[in-house]
C-alpha positions as CSV (number, residue, x, y, z in Angstrom):
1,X,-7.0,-9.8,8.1
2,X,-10.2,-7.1,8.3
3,X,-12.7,-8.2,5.6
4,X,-16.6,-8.1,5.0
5,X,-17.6,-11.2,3.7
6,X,-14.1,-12.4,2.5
7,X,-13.7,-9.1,0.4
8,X,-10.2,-7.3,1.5
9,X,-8.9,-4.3,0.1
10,X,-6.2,-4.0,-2.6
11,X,-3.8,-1.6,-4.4
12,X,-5.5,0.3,-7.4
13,X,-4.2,2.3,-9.9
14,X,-5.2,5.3,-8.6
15,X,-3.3,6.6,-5.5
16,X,-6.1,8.4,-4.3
17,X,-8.3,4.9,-4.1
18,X,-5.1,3.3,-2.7
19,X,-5.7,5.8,0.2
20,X,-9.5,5.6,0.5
21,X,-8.6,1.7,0.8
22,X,-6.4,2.3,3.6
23,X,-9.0,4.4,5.4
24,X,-11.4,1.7,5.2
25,X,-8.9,-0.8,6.3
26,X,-8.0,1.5,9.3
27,X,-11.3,2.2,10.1
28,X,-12.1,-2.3,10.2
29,X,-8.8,-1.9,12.8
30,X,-10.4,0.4,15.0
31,X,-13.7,-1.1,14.6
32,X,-12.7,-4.3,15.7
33,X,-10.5,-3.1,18.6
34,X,-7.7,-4.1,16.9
35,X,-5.5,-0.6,17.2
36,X,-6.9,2.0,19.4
37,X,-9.9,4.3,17.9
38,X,-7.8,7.5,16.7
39,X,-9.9,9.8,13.8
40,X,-8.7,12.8,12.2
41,X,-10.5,14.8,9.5
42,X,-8.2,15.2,6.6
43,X,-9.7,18.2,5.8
44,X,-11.2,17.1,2.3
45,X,-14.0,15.6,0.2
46,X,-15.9,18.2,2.4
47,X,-14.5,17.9,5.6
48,X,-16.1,14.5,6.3
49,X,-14.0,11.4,6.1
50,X,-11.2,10.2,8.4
51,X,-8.0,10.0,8.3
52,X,-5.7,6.8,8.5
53,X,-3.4,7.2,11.8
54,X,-0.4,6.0,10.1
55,X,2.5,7.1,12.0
56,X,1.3,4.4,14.4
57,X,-0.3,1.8,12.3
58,X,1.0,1.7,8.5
59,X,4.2,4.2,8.4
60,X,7.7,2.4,8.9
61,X,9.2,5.1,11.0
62,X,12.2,4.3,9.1
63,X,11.0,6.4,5.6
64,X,9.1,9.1,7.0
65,X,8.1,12.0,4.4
66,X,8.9,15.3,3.8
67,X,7.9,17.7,6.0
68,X,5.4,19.4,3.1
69,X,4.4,17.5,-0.1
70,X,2.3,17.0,-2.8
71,X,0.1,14.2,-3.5
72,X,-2.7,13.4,-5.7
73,X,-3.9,17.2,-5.7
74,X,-3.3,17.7,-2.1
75,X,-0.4,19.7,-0.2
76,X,0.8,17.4,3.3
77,X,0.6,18.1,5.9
78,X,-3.4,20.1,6.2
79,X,-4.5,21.8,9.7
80,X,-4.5,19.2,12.3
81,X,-3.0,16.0,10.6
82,X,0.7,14.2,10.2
83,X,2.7,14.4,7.0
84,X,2.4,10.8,6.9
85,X,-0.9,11.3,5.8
86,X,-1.1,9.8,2.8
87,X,1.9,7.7,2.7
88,X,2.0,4.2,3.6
89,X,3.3,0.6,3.1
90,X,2.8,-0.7,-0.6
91,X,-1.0,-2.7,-1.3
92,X,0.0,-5.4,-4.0
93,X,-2.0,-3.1,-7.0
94,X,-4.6,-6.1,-8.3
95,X,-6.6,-5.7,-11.8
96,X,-7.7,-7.6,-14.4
97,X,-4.8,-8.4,-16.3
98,X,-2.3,-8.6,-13.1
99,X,-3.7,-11.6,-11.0
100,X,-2.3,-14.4,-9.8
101,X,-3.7,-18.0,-10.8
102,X,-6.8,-18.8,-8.7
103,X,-7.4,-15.0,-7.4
104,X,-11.0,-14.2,-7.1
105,X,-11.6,-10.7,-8.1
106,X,-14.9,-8.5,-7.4
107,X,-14.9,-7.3,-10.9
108,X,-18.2,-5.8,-10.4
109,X,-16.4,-3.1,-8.1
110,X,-14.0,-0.4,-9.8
111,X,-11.4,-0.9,-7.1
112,X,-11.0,-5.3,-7.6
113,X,-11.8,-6.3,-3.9
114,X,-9.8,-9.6,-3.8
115,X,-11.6,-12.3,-2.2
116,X,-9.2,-13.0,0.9
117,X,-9.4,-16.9,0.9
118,X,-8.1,-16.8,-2.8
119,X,-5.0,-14.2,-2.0
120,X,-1.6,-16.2,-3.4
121,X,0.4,-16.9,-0.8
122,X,3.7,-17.2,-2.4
123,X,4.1,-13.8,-2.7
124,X,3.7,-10.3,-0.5
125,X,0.5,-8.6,-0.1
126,X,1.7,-5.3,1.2
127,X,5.9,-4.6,1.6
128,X,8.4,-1.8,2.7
129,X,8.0,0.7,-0.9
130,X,9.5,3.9,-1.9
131,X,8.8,7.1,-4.3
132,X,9.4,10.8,-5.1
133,X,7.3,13.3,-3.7
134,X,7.5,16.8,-4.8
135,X,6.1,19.6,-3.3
136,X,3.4,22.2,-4.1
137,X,5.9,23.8,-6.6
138,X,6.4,21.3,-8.4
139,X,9.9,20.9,-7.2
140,X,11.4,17.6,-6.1
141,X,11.1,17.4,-1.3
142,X,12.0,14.1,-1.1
143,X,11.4,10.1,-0.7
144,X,8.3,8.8,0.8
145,X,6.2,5.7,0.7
146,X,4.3,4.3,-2.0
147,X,0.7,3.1,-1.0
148,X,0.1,1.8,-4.4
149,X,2.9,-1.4,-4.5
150,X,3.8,-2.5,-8.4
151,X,5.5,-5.2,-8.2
152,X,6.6,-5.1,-11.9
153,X,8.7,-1.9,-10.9
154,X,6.9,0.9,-10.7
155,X,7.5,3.1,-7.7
156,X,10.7,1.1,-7.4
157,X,9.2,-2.3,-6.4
158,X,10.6,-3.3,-2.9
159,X,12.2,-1.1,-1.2
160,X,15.3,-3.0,0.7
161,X,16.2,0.2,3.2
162,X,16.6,-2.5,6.2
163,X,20.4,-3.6,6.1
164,X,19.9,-4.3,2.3
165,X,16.4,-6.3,3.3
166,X,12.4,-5.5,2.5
167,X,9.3,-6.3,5.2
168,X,7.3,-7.6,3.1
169,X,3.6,-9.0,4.8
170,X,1.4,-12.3,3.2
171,X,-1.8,-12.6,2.9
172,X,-1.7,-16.1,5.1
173,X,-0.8,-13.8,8.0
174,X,3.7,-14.4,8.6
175,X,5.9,-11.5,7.4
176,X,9.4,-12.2,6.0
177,X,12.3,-9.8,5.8
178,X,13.2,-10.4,2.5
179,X,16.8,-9.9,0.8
180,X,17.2,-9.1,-3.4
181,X,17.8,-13.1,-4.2
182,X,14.9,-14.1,-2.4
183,X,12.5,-10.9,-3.7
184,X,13.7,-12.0,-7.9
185,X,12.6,-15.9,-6.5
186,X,9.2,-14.6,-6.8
187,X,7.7,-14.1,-10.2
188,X,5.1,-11.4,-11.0
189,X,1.6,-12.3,-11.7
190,X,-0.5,-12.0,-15.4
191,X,-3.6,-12.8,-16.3
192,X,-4.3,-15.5,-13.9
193,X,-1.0,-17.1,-14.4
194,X,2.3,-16.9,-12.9
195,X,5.0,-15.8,-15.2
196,X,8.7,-16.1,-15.3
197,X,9.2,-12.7,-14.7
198,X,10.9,-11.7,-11.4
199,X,9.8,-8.8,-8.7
200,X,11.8,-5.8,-9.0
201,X,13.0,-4.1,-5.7
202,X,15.1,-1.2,-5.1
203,X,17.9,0.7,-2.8
């Protein structure tokens, strides 16, 4: 997993962060030679930031977008970039009171960089998700991806759309494809404890 100096990037609260995380995450990729060195300008915060390319890194081809939505104060597609801007596979959202026993959490930073070595591995880090999207009316376009991933149910939790079975990704590195028993057999996190609450998912 990308990370500078064990500090990896999380879900937040804020859908717009969840993206700027993403960036940064894509960026590490590209850096590294991981995935080849694609930038687009997304055409805000003053034309100078880059866009995530996730139709090939972080968009499951099998949920694309609308063709024209709205998110977070901005209408997708903008001049030169994918609808899939935007939209990507669920980051487990991390803050203070939603952390699993032993998590090490960069408090000091608004977004609660997760110290990678500490990550729980006994359940996902970033999984198949689902939302609405409207569009620029207001009016409802269709189902996307959720980059922010709630795993008590918000957004729909995990999104089973393969044969009734979610991807779901772990922070130790394997990915599992997982099916509704075996997404409740996980419970959700608290305040540094595990509690006897199950994950939600959703068709």
């Amino acid at each position: 997993m990308p990370q500078i100096n064990d500090w990896v990037i999380a879900g937040e609260q804020s859908s717009a962060l969840v993206r700027s995380n993403m960036r940064t995450l894509a960026d590490m990729l590209m850096r590294n030679k991981y995935i080849p060195y694609i930038v687009k300008m997304d055409g805000s915060g003053g034309g100078g930031y880059s866009a995530v390319p996730f139709p090939n890194v972080f968009s499951c081809p099998s949920q694309p977008p609308p063709q024209t939505y709205k998110s977070a104060g901005t209408v997708w597609p903008q001049a030169g970039c994918s609808a899939n801007t935007g939209i990507s596979f669920g980051l487990r959202t991390i803050y203070s009171a939603f952390f699993y026993p032993k998590e090490q959490l960069d408090k000091s930073q608004t977004r609660y960089m997760p110290k990678c070595s500490t990550i729980y591995t006994g359940a996902p880090y970033m999984v198949d998700t689902v939302m609405d999207l409207n569009d620029a009316g207001g009016s409802y376009a269709g189902r996307g991806q959720c980059p922010n991933w709630y795993p008590s149910g918000y957004n729909g939790g995990i999104h089973l759309r393969h044969s009734k079975k979610g991807n779901a990704w772990f922070s130790d590195g394997h990915a599992a494809s997982l099916k509704a028993t075996e997404v409740m057999a996980i419970k959700l996190p608290g305040n540094g404890v595990i509690t006897n609450t199950p994950l939600s998912y959703t068709y």
